[in-house]
VEXKOLPA-617737 format. One record per residue: x, y, z of N, C-alpha, C in turn; residue number from 1; residue in one letter. Coordinates in nm, 3 decimals, always signed. Example, Ala and Ser with C-alpha at 12.3 -4.5 7.8 and 13.67 -1.06 7.14 Angstrom:
! VEXKOLPA-617737
+1.319;-0.569;+0.780;+1.230;-0.450;+0.780;+1.320;-0.330;+0.780;1;a;
+1.285;-0.225;+0.708;+1.367;-0.106;+0.714;+1.290;+0.003;+0.787;2;s;
END
This chain:
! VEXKOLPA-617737
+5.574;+14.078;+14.236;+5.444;+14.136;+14.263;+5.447;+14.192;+14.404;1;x;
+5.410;+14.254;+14.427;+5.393;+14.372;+14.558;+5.236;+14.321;+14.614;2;x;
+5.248;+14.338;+14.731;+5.171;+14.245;+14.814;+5.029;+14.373;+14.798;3;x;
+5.007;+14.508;+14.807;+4.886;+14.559;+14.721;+4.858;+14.531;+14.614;4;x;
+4.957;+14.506;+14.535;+4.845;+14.423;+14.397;+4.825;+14.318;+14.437;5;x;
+4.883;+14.240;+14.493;+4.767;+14.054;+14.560;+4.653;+14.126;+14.601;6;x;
+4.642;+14.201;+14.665;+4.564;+14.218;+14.765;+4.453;+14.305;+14.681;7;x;
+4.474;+14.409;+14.607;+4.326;+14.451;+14.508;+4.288;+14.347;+14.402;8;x;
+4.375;+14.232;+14.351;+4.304;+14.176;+14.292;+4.240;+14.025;+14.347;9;x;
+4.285;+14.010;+14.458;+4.154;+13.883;+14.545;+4.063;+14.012;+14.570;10;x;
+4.040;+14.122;+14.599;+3.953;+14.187;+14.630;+3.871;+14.210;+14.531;11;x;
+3.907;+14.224;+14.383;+3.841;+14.230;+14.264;+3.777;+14.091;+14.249;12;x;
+3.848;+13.950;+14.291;+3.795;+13.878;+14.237;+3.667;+13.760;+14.349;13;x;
+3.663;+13.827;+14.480;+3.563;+13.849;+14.602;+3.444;+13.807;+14.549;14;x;
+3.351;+13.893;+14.441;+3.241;+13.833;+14.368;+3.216;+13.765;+14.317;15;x;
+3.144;+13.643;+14.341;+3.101;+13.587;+14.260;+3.128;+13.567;+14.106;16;x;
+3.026;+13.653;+14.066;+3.010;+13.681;+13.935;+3.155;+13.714;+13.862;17;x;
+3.180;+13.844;+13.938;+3.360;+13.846;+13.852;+3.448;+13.695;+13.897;18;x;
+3.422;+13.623;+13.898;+3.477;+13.525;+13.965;+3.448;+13.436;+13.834;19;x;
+3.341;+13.404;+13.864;+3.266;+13.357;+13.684;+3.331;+13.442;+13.604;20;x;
+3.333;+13.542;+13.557;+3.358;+13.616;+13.452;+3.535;+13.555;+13.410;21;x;
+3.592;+13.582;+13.531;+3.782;+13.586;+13.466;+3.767;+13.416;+13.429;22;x;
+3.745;+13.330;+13.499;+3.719;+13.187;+13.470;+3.645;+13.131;+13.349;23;x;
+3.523;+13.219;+13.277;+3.496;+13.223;+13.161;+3.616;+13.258;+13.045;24;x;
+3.677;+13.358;+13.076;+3.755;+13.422;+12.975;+3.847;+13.371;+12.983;25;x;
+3.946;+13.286;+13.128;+4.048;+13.228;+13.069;+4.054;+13.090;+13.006;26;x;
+3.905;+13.063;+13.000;+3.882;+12.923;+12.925;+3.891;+12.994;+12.747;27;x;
+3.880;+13.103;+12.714;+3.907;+13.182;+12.603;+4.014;+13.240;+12.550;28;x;
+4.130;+13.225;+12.621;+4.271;+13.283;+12.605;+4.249;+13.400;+12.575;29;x;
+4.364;+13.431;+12.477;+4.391;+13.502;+12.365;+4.250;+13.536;+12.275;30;x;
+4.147;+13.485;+12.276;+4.041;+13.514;+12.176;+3.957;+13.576;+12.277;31;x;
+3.940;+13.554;+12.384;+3.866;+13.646;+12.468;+3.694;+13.673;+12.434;32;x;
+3.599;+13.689;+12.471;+3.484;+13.747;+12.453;+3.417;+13.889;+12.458;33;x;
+3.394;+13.905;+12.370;+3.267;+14.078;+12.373;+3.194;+14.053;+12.501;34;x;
+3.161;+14.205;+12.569;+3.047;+14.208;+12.628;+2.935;+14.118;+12.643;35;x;
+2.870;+14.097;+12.538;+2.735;+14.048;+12.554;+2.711;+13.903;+12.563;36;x;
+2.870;+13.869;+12.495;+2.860;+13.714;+12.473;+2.886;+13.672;+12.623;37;x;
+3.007;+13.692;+12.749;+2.995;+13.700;+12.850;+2.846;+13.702;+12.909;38;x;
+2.801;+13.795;+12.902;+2.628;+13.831;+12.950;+2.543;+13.718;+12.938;39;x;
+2.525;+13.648;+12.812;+2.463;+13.591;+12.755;+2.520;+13.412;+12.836;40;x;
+2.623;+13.420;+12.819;+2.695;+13.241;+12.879;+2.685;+13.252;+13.007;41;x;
+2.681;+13.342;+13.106;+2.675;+13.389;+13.228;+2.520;+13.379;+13.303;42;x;
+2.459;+13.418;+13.195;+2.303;+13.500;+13.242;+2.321;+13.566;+13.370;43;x;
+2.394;+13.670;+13.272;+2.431;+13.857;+13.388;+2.346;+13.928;+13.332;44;x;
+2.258;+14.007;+13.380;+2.209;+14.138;+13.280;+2.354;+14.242;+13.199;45;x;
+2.358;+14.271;+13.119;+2.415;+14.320;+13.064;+2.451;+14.439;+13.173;46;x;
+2.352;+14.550;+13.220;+2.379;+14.625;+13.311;+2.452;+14.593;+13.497;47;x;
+2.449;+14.505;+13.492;+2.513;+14.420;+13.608;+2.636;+14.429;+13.592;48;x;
+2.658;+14.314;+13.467;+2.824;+14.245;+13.441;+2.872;+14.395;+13.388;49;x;
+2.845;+14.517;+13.340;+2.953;+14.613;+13.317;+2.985;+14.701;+13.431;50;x;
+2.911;+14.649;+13.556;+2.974;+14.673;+13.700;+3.126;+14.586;+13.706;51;x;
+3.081;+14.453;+13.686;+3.221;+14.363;+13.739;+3.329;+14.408;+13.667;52;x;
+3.282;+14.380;+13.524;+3.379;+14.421;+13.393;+3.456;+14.524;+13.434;53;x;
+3.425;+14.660;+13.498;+3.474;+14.710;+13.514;+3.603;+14.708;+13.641;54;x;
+3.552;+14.669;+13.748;+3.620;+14.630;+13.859;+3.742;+14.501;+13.779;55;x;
+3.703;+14.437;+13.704;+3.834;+14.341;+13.728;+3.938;+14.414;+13.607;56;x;
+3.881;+14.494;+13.524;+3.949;+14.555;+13.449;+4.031;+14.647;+13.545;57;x;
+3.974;+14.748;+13.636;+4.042;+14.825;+13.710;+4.169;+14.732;+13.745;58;x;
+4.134;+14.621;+13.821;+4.229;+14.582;+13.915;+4.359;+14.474;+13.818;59;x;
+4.335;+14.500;+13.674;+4.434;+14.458;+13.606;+4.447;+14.308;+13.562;60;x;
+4.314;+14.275;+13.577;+4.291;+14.088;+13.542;+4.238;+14.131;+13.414;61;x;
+4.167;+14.164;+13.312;+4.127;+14.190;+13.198;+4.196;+14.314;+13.142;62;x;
+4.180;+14.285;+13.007;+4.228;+14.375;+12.895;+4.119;+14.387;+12.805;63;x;
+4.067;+14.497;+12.775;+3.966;+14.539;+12.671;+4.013;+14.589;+12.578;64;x;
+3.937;+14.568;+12.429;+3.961;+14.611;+12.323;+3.917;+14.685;+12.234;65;x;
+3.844;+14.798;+12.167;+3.704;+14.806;+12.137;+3.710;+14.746;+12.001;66;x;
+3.599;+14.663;+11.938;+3.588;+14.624;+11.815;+3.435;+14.657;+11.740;67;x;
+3.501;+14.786;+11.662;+3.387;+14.807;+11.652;+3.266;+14.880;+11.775;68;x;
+3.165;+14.878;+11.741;+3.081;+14.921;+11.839;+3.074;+14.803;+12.015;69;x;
+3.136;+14.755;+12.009;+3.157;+14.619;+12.070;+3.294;+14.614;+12.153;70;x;
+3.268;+14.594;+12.295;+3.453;+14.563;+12.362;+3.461;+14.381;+12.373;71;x;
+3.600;+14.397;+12.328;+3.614;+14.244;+12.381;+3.712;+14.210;+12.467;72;x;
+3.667;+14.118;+12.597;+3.751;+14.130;+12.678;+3.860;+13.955;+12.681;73;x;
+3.969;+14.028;+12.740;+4.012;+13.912;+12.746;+4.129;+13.890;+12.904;74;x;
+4.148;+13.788;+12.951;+4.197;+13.718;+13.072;+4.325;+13.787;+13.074;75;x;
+4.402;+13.861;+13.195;+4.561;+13.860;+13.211;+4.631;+13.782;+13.208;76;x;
+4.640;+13.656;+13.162;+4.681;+13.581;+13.242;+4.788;+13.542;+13.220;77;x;
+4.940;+13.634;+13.196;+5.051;+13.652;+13.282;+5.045;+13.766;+13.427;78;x;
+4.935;+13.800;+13.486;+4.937;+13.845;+13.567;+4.861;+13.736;+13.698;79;x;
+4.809;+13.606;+13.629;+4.709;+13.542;+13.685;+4.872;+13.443;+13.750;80;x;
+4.957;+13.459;+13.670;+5.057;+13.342;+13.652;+5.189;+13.443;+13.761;81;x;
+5.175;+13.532;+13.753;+5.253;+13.640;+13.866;+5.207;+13.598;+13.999;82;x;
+5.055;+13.594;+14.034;+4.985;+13.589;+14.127;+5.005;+13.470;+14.189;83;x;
+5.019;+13.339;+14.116;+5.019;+13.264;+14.201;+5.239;+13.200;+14.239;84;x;
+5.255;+13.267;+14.161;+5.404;+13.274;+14.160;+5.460;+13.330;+14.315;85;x;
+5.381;+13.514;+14.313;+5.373;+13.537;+14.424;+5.332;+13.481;+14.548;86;x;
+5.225;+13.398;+14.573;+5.197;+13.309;+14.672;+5.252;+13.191;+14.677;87;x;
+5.300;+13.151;+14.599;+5.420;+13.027;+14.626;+5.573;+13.071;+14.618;88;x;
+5.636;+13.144;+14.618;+5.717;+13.153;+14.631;+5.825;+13.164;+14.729;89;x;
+5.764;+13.153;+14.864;+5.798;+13.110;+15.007;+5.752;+13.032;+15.037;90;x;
+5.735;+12.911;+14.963;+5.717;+12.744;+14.984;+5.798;+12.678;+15.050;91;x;
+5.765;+12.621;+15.140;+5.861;+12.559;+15.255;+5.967;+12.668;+15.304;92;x;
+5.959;+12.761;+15.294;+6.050;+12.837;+15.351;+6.210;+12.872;+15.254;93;x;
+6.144;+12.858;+15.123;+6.195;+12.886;+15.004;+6.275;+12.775;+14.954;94;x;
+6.275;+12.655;+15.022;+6.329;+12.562;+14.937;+6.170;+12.463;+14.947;95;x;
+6.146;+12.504;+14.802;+6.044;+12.389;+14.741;+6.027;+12.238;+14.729;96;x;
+6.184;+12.243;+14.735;+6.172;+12.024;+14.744;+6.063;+12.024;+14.856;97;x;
+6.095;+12.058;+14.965;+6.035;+12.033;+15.055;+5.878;+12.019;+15.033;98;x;
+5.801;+12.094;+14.940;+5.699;+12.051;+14.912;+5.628;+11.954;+14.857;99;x;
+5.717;+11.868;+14.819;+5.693;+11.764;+14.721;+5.582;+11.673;+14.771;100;x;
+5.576;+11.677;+14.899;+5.453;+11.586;+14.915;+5.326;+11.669;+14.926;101;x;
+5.299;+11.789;+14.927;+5.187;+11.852;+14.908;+5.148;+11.867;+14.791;102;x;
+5.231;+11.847;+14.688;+5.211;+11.878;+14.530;+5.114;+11.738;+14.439;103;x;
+5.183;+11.629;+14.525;+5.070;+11.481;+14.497;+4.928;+11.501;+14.569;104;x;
+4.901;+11.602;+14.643;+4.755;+11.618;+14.713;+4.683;+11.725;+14.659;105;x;
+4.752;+11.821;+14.582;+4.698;+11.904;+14.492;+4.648;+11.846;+14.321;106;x;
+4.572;+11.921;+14.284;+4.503;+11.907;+14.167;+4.594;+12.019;+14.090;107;x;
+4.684;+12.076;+14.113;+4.714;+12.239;+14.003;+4.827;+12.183;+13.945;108;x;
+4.848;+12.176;+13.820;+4.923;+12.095;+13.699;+5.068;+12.169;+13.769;109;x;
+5.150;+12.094;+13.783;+5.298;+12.095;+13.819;+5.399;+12.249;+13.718;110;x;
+5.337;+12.263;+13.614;+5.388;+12.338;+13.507;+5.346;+12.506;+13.563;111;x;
+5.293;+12.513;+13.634;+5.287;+12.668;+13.700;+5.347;+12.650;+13.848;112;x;
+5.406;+12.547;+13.915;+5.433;+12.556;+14.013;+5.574;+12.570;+14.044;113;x;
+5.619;+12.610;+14.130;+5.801;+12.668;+14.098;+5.882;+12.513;+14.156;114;x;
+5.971;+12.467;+14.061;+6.032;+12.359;+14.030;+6.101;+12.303;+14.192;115;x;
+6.075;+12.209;+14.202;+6.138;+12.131;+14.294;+6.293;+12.169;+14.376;116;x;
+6.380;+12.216;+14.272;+6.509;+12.255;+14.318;+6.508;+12.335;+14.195;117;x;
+6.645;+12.450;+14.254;+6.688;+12.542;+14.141;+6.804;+12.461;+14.067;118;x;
+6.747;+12.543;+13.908;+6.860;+12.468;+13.832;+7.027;+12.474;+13.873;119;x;
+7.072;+12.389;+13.854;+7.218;+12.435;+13.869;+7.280;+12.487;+13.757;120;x;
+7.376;+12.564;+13.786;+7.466;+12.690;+13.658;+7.595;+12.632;+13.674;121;x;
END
């Protein structure tokens, strides 16, 4: 990841509300939500949230679909999983053991975080 895309999408995700929004949808995976249903679990005006909708779509955190008269959106999230790849990936100064004691003071499940040592070949 290239340090302008970090950087437009914390800027996309700055608001609030789009903030709510990607955190709604990645509790949705793959099944993702329509417009209105977002609107509705949110209490966004409909004319509001297709401000955000649009901004986090720009900046490449959502994927829309149209169904029907209806879009449904849904979470990047192999780009959510890039992102934080990108910010850890000069952990301790690229050797990660070294982090091992910050990883027991964190709450973020071990399974997205880059492994303790590299495998050996």
């Amino acid at each position: 990841m290239e340090k302008q895309t970090a950087t437009q999408i914390f800027e996309s995700l700055s608001s609030g509300i789009r903030l709510d929004v990607y955190r709604l949808l990645i509790r949705f995976g793959k099944t993702g939500l329509v417009a209105g249903e977002i609107a509705s679990t949110l209490n966004v005006p409909p004319t509001n949230l297709s401000f955000h909708l649009k901004a986090l779509t720009q900046a490449g955190l959502l994927a829309v679909e149209q169904e029907g008269r209806f879009q449904r959106y849904r979470a990047n999230i192999p780009l959510m999983l890039d992102l934080i790849a990108y910010l850890t990936e000069e952990c301790c100064s690229g050797r990660p053991e070294e982090c091992a004691d910050f990883r027991s003071a964190s709450s973020c499940c071990n399974d997205i975080l880059p492994p303790l040592s590299t495998p050996s070949t």
